[in-house]
C-alpha positions as CSV (number, residue, x, y, z in Angstrom):
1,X,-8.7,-6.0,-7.2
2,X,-4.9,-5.6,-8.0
3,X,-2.7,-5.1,-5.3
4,X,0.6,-2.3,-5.9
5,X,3.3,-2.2,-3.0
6,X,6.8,-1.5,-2.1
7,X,9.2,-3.7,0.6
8,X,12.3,-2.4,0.7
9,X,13.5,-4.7,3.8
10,X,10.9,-7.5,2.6
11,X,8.3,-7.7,5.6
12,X,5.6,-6.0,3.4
13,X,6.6,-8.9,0.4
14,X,6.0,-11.6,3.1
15,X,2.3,-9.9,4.4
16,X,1.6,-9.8,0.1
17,X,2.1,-13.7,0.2
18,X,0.0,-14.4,3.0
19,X,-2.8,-12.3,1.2
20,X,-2.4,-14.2,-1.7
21,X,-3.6,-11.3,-3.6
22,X,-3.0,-10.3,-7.7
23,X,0.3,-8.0,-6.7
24,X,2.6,-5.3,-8.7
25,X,5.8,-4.6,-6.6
26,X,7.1,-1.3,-7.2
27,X,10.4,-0.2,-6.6
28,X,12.9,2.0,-8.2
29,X,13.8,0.3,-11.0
30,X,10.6,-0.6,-11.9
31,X,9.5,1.1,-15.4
32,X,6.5,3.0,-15.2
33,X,3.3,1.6,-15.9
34,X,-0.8,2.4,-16.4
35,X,-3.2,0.9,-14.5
36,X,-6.5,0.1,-16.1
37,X,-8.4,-1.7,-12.9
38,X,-8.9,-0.7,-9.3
39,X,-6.1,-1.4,-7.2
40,X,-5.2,-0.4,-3.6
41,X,-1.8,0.7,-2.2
42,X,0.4,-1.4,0.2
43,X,3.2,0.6,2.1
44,X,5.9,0.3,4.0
45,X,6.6,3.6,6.5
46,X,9.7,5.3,5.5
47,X,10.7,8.8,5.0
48,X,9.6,10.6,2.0
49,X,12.6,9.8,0.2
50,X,12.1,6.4,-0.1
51,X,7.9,6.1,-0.6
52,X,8.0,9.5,-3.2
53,X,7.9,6.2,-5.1
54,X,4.2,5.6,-4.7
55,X,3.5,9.3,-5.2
56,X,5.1,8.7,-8.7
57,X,2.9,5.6,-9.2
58,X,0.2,7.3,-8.7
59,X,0.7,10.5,-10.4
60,X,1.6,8.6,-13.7
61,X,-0.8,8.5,-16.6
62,X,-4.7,7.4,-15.1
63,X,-3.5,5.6,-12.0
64,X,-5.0,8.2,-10.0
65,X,-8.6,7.2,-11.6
66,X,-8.0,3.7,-10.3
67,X,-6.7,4.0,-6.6
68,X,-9.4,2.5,-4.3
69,X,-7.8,3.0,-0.6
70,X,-4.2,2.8,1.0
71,X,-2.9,0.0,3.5
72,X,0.2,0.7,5.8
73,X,2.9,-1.4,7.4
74,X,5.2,-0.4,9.9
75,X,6.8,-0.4,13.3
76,X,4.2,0.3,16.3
77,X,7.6,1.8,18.5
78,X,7.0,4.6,16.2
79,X,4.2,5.7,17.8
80,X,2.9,8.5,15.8
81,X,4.7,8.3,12.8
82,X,3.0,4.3,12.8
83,X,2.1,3.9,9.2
84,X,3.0,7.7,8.6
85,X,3.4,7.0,4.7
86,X,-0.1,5.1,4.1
87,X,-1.8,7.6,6.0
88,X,-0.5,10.7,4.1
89,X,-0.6,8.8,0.7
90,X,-5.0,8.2,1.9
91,X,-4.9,12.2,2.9
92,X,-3.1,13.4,-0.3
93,X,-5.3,11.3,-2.5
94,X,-8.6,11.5,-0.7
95,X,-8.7,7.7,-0.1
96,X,-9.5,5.3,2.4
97,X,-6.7,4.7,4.6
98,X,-8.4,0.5,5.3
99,X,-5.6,-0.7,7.4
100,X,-2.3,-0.5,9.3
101,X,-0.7,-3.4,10.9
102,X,2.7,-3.8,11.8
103,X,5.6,-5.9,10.2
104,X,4.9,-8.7,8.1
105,X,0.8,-8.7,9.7
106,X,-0.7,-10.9,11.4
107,X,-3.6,-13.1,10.1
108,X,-6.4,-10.7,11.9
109,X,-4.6,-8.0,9.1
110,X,-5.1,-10.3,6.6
111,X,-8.7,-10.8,7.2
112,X,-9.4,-7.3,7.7
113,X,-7.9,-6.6,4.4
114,X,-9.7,-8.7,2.4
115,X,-12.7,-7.4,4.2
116,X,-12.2,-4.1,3.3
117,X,-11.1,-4.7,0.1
118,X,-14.2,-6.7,-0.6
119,X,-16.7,-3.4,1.1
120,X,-14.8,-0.8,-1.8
121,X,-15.0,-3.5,-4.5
């Protein structure tokens, strides 16, 4: 399963090399694209401005049809806003929202992902 993300500061690039997973970085400048196999979402927490990104991923062409489930990093001093951007991205989607972990992850986040990724498919 393909993996589609955005770092912006490069902590969710260096938890994408630890998972050692097929990957698609999105940012800005990226060109718009179609998926045509699952994937799930890897996100960093920022305000709207910056993740309406994602939203636009999604909302092109099919990509909708593929999304399996939404991941989050972000900055557990937030407190409730922790992962704020994966877990409205999972509500405005009806997805899974499989995991939040904080910075770059841990190897515990890394395992977990993989489990859950494995469970959807």
């Amino acid at each position: 399963m393909k993996v589609v993300y955005m770092s912006l500061t490069g902590q969710t690039r260096k938890f994408i090399k630890k998972l050692q997973a097929d990957a698609i970085e999105i940012s800005r400048l990226s060109e718009k694209f179609e998926m045509n196999e699952p994937y799930i979402m890897i996100v960093p927490t920022y305000d709207y401005q910056v993740t309406c990104i994602m939203d636009q991923f999604v909302d092109f062409g099919n990509n909708i049809q593929y999304l399996r489930g939404v991941c989050g990093s972000g900055n557990r001093n937030f407190n409730d806003l922790f992962c704020f951007s994966a877990k409205d991205l999972a509500k405005k989607y009806h997805v899974p929202l499989l995991h939040c972990f904080e910075f770059h992850g841990s190897d515990y986040d890394v395992d977990r992902i993989k489990d859950e990724v494995n469970k959807i498919g």
